[in-house]
C-alpha positions as CSV (number, residue, x, y, z in Angstrom):
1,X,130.9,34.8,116.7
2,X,133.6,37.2,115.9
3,X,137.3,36.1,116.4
4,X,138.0,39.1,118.7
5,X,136.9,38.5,122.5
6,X,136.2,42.4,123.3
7,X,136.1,45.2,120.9
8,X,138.8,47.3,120.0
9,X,139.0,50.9,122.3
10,X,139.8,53.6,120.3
11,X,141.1,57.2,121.7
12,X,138.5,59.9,122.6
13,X,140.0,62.4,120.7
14,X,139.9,60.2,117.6
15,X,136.6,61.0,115.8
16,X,137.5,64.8,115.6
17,X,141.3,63.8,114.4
18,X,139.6,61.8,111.5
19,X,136.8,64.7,111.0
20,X,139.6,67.1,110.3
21,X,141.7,65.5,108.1
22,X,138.8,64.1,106.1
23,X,137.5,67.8,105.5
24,X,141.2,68.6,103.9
25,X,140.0,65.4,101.4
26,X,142.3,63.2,103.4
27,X,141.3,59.6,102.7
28,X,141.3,57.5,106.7
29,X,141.8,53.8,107.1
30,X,141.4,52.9,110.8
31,X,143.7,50.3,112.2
32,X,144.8,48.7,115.0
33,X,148.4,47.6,114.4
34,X,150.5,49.0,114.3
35,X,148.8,52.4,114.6
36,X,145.4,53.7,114.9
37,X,145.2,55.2,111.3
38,X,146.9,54.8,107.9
39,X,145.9,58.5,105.6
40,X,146.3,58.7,102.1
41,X,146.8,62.7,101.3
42,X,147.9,64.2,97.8
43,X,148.7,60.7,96.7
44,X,151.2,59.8,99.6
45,X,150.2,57.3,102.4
46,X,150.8,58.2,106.3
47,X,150.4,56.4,109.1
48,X,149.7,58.3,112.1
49,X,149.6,57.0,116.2
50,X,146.7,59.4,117.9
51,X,148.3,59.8,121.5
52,X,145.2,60.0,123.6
53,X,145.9,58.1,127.1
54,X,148.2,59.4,129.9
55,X,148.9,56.4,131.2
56,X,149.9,53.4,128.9
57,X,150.3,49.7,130.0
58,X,153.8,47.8,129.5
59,X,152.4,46.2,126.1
60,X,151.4,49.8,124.9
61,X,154.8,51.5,126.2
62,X,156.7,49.0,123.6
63,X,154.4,49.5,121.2
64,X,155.0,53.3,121.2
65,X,158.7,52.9,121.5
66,X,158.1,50.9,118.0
67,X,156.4,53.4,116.7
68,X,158.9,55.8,117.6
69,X,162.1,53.5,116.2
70,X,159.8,53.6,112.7
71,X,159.0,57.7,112.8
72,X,155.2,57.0,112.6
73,X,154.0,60.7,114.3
74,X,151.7,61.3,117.5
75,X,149.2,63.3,117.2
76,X,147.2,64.7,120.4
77,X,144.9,67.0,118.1
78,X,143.8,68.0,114.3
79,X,146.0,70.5,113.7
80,X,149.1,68.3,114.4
81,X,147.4,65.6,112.4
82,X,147.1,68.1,109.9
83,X,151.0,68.7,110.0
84,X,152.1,65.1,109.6
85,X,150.3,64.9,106.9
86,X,151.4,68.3,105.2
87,X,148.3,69.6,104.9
88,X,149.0,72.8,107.7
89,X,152.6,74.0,108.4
């Protein structure tokens, strides 16, 4: 029996994110704190937040305002996934 009681739900827009910045020879470490993926790129690490609900709940909300007090990125797409990463300006 795993020690999680429901699986993990990870953003729709996630596998196409990862596609992208695996294609650039990004390597992807999915996570789930404190953010969703931790990229290492032209031997630098980046952790990046993919921002795909509209709607969070109160645990989420601090969460994000976490992530915003330690400047990890959102991302909504590739190509800004690509930019936080330096790979596209």
């Amino acid at each position: 029996m795993s020690i999680y009681r429901r699986a993990q739900r990870r953003d729709e827009n996630e596998p196409e994110i990862v596609a992208a910045l695996e294609r650039v020879g990004a390597e992807v470490e999915r996570m789930s704190q404190p953010c969703d993926l931790l990229v290492w790129f032209r031997r630098d690490h980046f952790p990046i937040e993919i921002d795909g609900v509209k709607k969070y709940r109160k645990r989420s909300q601090k969460q994000l305002e976490t992530l915003e007090r330690m400047g990890i990125p959102r991302v909504k797409n590739p190509e800004e996934a690509l930019r936080a990463i330096g790979a596209m300006s």
